[in-house]
Residue frames as qw, qx, qy, qz and C-alpha x, y, z in Angstrom:
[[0.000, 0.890, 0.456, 0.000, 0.00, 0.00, 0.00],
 [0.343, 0.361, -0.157, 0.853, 1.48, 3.69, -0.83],
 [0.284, -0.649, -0.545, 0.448, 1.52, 5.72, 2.13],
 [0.325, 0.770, 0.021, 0.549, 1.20, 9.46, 1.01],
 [0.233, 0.596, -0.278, 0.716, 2.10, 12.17, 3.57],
 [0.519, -0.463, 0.241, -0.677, -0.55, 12.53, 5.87],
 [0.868, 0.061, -0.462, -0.172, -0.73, 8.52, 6.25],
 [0.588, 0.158, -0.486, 0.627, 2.87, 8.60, 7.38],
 [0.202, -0.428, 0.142, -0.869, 1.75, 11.79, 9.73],
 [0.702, -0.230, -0.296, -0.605, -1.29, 10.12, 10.85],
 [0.906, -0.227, -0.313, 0.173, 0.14, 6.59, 11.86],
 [0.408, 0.164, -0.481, 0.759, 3.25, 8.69, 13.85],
 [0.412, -0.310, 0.309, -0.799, 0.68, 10.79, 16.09],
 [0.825, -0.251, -0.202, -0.464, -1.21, 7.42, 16.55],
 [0.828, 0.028, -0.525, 0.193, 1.72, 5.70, 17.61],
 [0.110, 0.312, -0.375, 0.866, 2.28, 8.14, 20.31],
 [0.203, 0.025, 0.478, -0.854, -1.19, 7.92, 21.07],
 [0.109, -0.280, -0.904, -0.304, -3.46, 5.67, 19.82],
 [0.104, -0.486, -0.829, 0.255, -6.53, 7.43, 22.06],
 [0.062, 0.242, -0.116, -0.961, -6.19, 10.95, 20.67],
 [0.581, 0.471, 0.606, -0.271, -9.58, 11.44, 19.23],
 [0.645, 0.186, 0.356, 0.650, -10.32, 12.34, 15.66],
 [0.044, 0.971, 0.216, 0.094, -11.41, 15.58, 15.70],
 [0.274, -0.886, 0.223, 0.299, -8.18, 16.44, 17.49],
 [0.550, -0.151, 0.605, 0.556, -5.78, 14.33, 14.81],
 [0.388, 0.810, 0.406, 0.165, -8.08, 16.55, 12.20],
 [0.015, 1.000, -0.010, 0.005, -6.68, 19.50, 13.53],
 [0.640, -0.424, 0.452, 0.454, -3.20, 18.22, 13.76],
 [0.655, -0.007, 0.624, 0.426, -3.58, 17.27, 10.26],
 [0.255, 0.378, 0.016, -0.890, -5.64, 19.71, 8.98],
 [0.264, -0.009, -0.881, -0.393, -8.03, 17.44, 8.07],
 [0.617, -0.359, -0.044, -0.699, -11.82, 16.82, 9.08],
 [0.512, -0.322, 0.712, -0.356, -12.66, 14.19, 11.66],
 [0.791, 0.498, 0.147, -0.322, -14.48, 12.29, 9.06],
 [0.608, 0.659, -0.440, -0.054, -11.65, 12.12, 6.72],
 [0.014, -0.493, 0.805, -0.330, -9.45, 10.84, 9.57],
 [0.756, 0.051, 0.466, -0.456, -11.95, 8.49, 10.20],
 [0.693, 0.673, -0.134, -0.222, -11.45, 7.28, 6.68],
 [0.211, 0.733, -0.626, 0.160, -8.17, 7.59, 6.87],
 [0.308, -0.412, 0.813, -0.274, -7.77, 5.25, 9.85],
 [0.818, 0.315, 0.246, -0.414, -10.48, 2.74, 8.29],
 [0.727, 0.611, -0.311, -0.025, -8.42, 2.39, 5.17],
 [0.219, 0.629, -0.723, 0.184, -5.24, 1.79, 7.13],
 [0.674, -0.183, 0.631, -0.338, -7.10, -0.59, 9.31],
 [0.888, 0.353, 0.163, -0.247, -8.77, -2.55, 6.40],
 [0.694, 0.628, -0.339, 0.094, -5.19, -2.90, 4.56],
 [0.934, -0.151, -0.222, 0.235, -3.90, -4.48, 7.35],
 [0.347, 0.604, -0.359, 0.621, -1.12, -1.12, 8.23],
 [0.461, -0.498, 0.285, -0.677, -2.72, -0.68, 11.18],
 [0.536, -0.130, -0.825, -0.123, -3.11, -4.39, 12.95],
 [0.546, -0.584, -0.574, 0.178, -4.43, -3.47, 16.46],
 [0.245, -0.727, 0.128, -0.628, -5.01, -0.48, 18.81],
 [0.748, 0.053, -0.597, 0.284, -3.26, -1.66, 22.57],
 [0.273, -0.924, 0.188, -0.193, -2.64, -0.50, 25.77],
 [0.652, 0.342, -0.550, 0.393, 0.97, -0.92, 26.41],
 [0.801, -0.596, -0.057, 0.001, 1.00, -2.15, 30.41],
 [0.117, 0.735, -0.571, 0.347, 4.59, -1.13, 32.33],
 [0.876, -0.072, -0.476, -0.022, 5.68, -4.55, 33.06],
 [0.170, 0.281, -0.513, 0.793, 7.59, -3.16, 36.38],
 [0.464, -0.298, 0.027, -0.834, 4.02, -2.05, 37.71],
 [0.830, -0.075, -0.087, -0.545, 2.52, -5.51, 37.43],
 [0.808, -0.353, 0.466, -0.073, 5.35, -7.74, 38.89],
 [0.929, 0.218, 0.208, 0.214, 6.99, -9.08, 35.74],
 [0.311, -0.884, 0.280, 0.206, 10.28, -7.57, 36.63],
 [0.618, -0.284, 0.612, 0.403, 12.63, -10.01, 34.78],
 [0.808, 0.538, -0.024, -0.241, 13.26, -9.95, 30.77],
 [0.403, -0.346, 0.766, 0.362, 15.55, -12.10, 28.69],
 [0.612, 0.499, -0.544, -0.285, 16.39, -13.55, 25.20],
 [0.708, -0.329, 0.620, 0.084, 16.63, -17.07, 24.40],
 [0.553, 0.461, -0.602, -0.345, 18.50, -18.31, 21.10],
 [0.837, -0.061, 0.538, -0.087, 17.05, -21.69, 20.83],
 [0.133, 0.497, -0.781, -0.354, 18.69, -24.01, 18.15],
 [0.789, 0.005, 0.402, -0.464, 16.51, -26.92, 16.44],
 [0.616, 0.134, 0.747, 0.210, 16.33, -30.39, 14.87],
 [0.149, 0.131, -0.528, -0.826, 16.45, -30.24, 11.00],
 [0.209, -0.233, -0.370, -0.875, 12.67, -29.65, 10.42],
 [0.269, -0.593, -0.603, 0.461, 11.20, -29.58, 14.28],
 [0.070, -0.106, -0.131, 0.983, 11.04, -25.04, 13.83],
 [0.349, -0.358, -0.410, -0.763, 7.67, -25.29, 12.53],
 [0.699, -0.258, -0.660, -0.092, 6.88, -27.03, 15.51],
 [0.508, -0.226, -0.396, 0.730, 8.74, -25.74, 18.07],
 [0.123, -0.132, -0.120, -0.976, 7.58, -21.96, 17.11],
 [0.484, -0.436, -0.296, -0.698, 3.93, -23.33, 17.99],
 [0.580, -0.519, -0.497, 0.384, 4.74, -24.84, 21.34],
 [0.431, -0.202, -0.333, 0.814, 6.33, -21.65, 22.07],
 [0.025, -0.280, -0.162, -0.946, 3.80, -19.49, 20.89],
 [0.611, -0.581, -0.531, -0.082, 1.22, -21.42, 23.37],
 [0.588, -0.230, -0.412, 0.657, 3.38, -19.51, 26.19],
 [0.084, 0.890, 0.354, 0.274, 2.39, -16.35, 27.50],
 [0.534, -0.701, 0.227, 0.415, 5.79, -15.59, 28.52],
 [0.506, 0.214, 0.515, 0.658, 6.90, -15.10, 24.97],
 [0.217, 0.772, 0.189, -0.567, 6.28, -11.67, 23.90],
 [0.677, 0.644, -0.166, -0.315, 7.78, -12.29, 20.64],
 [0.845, 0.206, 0.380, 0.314, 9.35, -15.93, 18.36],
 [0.356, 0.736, -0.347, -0.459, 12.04, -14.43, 15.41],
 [0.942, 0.021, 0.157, 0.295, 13.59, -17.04, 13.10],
 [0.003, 0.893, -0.428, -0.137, 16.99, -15.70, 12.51],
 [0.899, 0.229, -0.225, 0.300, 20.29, -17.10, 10.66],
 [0.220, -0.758, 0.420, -0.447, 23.20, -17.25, 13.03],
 [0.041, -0.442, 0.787, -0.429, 23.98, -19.41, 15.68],
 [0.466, 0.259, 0.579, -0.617, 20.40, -19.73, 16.83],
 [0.067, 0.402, 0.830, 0.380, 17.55, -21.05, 14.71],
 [0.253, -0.851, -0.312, -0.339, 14.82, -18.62, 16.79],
 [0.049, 0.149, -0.433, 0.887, 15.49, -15.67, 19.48],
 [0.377, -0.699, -0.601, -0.089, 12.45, -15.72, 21.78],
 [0.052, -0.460, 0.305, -0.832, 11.82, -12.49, 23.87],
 [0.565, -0.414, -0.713, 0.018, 10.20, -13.45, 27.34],
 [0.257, -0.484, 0.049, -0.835, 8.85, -11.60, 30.50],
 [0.655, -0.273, -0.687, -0.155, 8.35, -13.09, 33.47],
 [0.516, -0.843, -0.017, -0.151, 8.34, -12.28, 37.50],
 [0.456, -0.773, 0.437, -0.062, 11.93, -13.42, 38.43],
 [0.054, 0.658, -0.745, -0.096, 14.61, -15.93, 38.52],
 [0.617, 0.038, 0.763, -0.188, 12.90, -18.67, 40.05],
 [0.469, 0.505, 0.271, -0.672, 10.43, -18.15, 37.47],
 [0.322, 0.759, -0.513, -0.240, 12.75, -17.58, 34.59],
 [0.144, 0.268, -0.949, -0.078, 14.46, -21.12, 35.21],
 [0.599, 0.237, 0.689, -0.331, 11.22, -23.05, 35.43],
 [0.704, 0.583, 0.195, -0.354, 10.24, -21.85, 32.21],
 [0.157, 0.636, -0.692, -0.303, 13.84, -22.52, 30.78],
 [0.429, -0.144, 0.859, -0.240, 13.57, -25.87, 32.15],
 [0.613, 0.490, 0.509, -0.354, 9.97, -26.35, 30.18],
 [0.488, 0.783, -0.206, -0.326, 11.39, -24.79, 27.00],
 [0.304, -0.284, 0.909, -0.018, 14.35, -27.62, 27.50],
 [0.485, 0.045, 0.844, -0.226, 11.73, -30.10, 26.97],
 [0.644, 0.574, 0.159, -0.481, 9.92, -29.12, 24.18],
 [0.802, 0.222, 0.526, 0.175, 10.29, -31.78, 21.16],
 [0.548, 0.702, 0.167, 0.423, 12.87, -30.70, 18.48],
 [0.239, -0.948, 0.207, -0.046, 14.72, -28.29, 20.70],
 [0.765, 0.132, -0.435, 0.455, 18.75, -29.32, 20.61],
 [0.541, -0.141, -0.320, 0.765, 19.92, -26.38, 22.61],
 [0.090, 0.867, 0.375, 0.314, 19.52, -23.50, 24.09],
 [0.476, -0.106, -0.277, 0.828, 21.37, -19.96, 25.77],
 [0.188, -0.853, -0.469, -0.131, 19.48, -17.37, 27.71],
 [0.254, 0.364, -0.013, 0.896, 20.57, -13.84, 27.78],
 [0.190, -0.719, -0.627, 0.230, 18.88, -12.04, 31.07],
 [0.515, 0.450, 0.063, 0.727, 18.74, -8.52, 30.85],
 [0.510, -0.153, -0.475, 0.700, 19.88, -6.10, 33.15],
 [0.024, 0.630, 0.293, -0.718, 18.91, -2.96, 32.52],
 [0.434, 0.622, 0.594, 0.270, 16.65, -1.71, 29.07],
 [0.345, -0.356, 0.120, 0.860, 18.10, 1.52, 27.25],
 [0.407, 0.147, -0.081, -0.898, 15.37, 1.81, 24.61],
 [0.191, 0.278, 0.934, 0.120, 12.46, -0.20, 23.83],
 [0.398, 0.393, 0.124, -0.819, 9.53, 0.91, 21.51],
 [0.579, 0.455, 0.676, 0.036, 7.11, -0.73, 18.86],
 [0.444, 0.754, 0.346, -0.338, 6.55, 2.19, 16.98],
 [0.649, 0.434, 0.353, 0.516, 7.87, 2.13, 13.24],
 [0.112, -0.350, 0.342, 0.865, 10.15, 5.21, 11.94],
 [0.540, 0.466, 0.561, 0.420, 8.33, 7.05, 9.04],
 [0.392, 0.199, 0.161, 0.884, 10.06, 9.95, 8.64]]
């Protein structure tokens, strides 16, 4: 899909703020509320847009610990493995990557204890050879929202 100006405009004030109404992203854009209405419709329907969130401060709610795990699988277990691990709701996100690793798994969870239970579990899962978990210490930036200029 081409994005034109305001598009690009449009989806950067929403990613800041997904709750702004439109009347007020009209006047940002200089554009009626209506149109922005439109606007966001179309980007929904073409799939630019995939979901409106509240992003929860994972400090607040106890889940104090993150980490990386590069797992490393059996020749053709990754299709498999990727859907055991997406059944986890300690996975916040699966990549396949070339490297060392076969997948990098991002994960979130309350602590250490915690953390090596679920290593333990991820261990087990069929097709897994290996794995090395990266805890991390302290987060310098983290954001979802896409650059468009």
């Amino acid at each position: 899909m081409e994005l034109d100006d305001v598009d690009k405009k449009l989806l950067n004030l929403l990613q800041a703020d997904s709750k702004v109404s439109y009347a007020k992203l009209g006047r940002r854009l200089g554009a009626s509320s209506s149109g922005v209405h439109k606007r966001v419709k179309r980007l929904l329907d073409a799939g630019v847009i995939k979901n409106f969130v509240a992003l929860v401060d994972p400090q607040i709610v106890g889940k104090t610990l993150k980490a990386f795990i590069g797992i490393s699988t059996l020749p053709g277990t990754c299709r498999e493995v990727v859907t055991q691990l997406s059944r986890r709701r300690e996975v916040l996100e699966i990549h396949e990557v070339a490297g060392e690793h076969d997948l990098f798994v991002k994960l979130l969870t309350d602590d250490t204890l915690m953390l090596n239970k679920i290593i333990h579990e991820i261990d087990r899962i069929p097709g897994i050879s290996s794995t090395r978990t990266l805890i991390v210490l302290k987060t310098e930036k983290e954001t979802s929202a896409v650059s468009l200029g």
